[in-house]
Structure formats: C-alpha cells, structure tokens
N, C-alpha and C positions, 0 to 999 in steps of 0.2 A: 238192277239189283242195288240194293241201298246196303250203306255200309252195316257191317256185324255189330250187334249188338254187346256189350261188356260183358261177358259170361258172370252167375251168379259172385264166383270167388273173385271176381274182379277188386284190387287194388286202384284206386284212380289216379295215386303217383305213381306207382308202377309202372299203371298202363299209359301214361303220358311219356315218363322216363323211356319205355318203348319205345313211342312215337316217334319223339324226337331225335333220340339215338339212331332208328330208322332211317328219320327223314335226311340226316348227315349223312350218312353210309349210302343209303339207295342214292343221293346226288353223286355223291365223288365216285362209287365201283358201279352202278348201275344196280339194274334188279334181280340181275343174271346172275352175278361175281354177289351181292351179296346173301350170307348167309343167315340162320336164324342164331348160330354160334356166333356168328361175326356182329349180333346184335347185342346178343345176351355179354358178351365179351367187353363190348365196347361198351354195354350200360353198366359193367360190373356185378350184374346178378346171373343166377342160372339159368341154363338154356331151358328148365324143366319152367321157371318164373315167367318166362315169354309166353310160354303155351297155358299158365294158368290166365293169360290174358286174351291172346287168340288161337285160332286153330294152324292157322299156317302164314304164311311170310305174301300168302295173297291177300290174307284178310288184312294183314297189316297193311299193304300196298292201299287196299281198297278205305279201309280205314282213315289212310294220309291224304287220299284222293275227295274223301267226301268232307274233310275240314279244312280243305284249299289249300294244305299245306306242300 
C-alpha cells in the first residue's frame, strides 16, 4: 500500500506542519501514546485541520513511512 494521497482541501504547509510535528511526537511517545489531539496540539492548529489533511493517525504513520522520515 503506497502512502495517501493529499486529499483535494490539502494545505501543503499544513500538511508538512503535520508531518513533522508527528514525526517528533510518534519518536519520543511512540504510535500508541500518541494522539491526533497530541498532534493537532503540538502543531498549534485544530484537531478538525489534521483530518482536512488525512484520514487517520495511520495514514499519517504511513505517510512518514513512505518519505523515509
């Protein structure tokens, strides 16, 4: 399975802002411990902004996974 595609409403700072923010948070709690709140939180936007990006905290995973991050 190849990573999701940017849905149409996609932001590309946004969804970078995501990413990275992710890629922080999923290192230090793991994939378990973190949340889509604990992303949306830590990027400073809403949790509603994370999901105009993806669907869920797997596609993010999956997402982080297919740009070697």
């Amino acid at each position: 399975m190849t990573g999701t595609p940017p849905k149409p409403t996609s932001d590309p700072a946004r969804r970078q802002l995501v990413l990275q923010t992710a890629a922080r948070l999923l290192r230090h709690y793991g994939p378990m411990k973190t949340t889509i709140a604990d992303i949306a939180r830590e990027a400073g936007i809403g949790v509603g902004s994370v999901y105009l990006e993806f669907c869920s905290k797997d596609d993010i995973v999956e997402a982080l996974s297919s740009d070697g991050a």
